[in-house]
C-alpha positions as CSV (number, residue, x, y, z in Angstrom):
1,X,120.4,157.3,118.0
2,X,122.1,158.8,115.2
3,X,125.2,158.9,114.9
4,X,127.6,156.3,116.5
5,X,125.5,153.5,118.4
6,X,126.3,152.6,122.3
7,X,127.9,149.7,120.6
8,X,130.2,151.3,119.6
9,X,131.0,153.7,121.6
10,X,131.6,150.6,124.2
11,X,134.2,149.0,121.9
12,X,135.9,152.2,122.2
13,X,135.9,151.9,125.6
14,X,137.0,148.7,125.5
15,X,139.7,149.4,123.5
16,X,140.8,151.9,125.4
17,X,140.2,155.0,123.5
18,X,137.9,157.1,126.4
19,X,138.4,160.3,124.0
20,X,137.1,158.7,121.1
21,X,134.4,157.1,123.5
22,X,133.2,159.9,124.6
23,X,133.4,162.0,121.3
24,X,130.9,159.4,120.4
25,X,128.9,159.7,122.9
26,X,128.1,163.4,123.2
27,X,125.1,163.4,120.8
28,X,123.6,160.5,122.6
29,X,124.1,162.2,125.7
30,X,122.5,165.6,124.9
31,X,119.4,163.5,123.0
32,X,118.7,161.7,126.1
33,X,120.7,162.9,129.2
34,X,119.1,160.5,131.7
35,X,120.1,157.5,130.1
36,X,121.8,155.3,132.8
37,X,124.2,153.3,130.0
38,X,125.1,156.9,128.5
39,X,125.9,158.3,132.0
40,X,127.8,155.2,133.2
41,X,130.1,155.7,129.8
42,X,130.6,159.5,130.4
43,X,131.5,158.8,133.7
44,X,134.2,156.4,133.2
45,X,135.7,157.8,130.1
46,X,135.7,161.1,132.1
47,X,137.3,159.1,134.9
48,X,139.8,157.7,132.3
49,X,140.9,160.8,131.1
50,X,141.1,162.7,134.0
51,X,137.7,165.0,134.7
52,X,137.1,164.0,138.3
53,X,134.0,166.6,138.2
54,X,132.0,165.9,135.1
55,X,132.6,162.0,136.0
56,X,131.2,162.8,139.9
57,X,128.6,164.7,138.1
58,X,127.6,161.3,136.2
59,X,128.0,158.5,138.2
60,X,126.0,161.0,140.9
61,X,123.0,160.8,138.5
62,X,123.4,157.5,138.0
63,X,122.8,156.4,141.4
64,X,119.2,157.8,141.5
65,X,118.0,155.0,139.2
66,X,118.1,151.6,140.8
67,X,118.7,149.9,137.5
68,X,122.6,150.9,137.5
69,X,122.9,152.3,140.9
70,X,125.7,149.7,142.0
71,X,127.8,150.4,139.0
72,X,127.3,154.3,139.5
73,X,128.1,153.5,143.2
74,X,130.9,151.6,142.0
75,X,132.4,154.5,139.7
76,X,132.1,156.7,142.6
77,X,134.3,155.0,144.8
78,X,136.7,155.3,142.2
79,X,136.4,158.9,141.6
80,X,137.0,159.5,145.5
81,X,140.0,157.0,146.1
């Protein structure tokens, strides 16, 4: 990936900036749009900063693949509570 690595877009997350996070992110994501680690970040910095839709829209993809389908589940939840 060029750019900034899932690592550390992560520590972003971690530390709480889901802007910076998912600034990060957006090359990742249109290089490889299935990915179920990229999704799950979109998702929950989406989540985190308020965009109910494009996080749905994500953790929705997410449950397709089994290897993260929990966690997408998960994410879900939280976007409907």
């Amino acid at each position: 990936m060029k750019g900034p690595s899932l690592k550390e877009c992560s520590e972003k997350i971690k530390a709480g900036d889901f802007a910076g996070a998912l600034g990060s992110i957006r090359e990742a994501f249109k290089a490889d749009p299935d990915d179920v680690k990229i999704l799950l970040m979109v998702g929950l910095c989406n989540f985190r900063l308020g965009g109910l839709d494009a996080s749905e829209k994500a953790y929705l993809k997410c449950t397709k693949s089994p290897q993260s389908a929990l966690q997408a589940w998960l994410g879900l939840a939280s976007v409907y509570d």
